[in-house]
N, C-alpha and C positions, 0 to 999 in steps of 0.2 A: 791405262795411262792416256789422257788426252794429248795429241795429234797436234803439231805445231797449227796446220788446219783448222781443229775442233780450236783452238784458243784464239787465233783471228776469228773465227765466226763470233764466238762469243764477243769479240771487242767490238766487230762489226753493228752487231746487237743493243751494245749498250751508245754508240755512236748516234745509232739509227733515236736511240728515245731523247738523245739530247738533244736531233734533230726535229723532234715531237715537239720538246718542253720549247725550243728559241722558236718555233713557227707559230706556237699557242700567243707569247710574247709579242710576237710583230703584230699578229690580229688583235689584239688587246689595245697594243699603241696603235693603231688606226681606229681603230671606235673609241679610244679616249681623246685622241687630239685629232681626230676627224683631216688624218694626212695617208697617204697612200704609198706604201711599201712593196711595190710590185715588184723591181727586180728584187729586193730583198727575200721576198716569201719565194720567187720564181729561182734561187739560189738556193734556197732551204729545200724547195721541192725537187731542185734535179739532184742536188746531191743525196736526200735520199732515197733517189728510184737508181741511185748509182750503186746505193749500197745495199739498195734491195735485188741487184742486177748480180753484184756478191756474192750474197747467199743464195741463186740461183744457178749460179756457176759453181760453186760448192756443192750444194743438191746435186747438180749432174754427176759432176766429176767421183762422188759417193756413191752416183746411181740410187738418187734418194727421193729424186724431185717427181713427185707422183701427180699427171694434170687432171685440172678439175674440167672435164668437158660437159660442156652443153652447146645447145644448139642459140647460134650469134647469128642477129639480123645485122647485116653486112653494112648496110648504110649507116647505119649507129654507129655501129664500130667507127666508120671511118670518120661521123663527121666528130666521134670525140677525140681519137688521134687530131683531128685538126685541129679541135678547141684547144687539146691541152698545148701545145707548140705554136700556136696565132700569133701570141704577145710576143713571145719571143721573135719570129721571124718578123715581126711588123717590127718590134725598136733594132733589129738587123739590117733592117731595111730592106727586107726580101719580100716578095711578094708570095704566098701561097695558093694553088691552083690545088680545087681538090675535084675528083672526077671517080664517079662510080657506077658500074653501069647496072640502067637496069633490070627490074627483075631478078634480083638475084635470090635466089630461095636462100632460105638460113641453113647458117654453116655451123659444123660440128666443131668446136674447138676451145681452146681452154682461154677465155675471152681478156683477162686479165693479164695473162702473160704473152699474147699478143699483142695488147695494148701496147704494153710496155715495148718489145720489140721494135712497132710502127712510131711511138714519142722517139727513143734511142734512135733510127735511122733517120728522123725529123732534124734532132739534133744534131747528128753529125752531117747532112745533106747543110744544115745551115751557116757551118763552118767553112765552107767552100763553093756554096753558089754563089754566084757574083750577081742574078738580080731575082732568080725565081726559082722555086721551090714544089714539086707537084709530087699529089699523093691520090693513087688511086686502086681500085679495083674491080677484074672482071673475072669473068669463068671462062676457063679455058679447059675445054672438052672436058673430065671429071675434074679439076683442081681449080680450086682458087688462086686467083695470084695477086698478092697483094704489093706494090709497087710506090717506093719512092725515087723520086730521079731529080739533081739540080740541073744548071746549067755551069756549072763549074770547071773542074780540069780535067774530072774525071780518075779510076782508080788508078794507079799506078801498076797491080794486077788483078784480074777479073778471077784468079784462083781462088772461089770461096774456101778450099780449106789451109792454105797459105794464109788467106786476111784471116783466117778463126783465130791462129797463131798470134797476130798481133795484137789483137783488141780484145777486151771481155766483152762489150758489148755484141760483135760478128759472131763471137766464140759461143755464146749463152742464143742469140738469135739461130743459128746452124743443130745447137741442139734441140731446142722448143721443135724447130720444124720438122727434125727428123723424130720428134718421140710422138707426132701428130702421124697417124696408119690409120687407114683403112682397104679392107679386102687386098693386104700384103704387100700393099703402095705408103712407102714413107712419103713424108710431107721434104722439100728442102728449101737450102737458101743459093739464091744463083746472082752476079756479080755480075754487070757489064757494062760495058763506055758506049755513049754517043745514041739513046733514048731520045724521047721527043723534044730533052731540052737540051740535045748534045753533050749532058756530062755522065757523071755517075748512077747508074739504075739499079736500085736492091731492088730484087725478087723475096718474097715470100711466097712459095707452094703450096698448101694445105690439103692434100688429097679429099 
């Protein structure tokens, strides 16, 4: 018998292709009437990495979600976390600072779903910075840390697994980090106030 769970996923599913079929539609009307639908396609795109965030949190919570690791040139990563959130933050009116340091050898990890992770923290950093927005990262002794921080009010608690409680998106980033090990070191996620632009700073780990 399917799982009140197993039958949300599947609605999730069928959500996600109607999210297909109206973004095919928007790019259609801009090469036919040569007009530009960005926040439109930029609302088709976040909702579905909202509900691709979903079934990711599903996978966990099933103990399902199996990562595809290979090895991620770090500066890429980060400059396409910035690409994909720019627009955004620019008609926000925030400015985005991206900082990577480096030298950094490539990193083992499942590249896609940290993507994802660093857009999601992009996002909710830009709901509450009041002029700037910075994404960076370096290597700290064996781990990667990869770092967004606004200038904003800052968390309300820095308890990462308190904020997992609240949000799927903290909740699905806390897992991703923790299913990233190596040599019997999990990867995590860490929560703190008052970073280089005195607000909110997400940590990501990556052993």
């Amino acid at each position: 018998m399917h799982s009140v769970l197993d039958l949300l996923t599947s609605g999730v599913h069928d959500a996600k292709n109607q999210l297909f079929i109206a973004e095919s539609a928007v790019v259609r009307a801009e090469a036919e009437h040569g007009i530009a639908l960005d926040d439109a396609r930029f609302a088709i795109e976040h909702a579905a990495r909202r509900l691709q965030r979903a079934l990711t949190a599903y996978r966990c919570e099933r103990e399902l979600l199996a990562l595809d690791v290979g090895m991620v040139h770090v500066p890429d990563l980060i400059d396409e976390a910035g690409l994909v959130s720019e627009a955004h933050l620019r008609q926000s009116g925030l400015t985005l600072d991206v900082a990577c340091e480096q030298d950094l050898p490539p990193w083992a990890m499942d590249r896609e779903l940290v993507l994802d992770v660093l857009s999601n923290a992009l996002h909710n950093a830009s709901r509450f910075a009041r002029s700037r927005v910075r994404l960076s990262a370096v290597r700290d002794v064996d781990a990667l840390v990869l770092s967004v921080e606004d200038d904003g009010p800052g968390f309300d608690t820095v308890d990462a697994a308190a904020m997992a409680r609240r949000g799927l998106g903290l909740f699905v980033a806390r897992e991703i980090a923790r299913r990233h090990a190596r040599n019997d070191t999990c990867g995590r996620l860490e929560l703190d106030n008052g970073g280089a632009l005195g607000g909110a700073l997400f940590r990501l780990v990556l052993p």
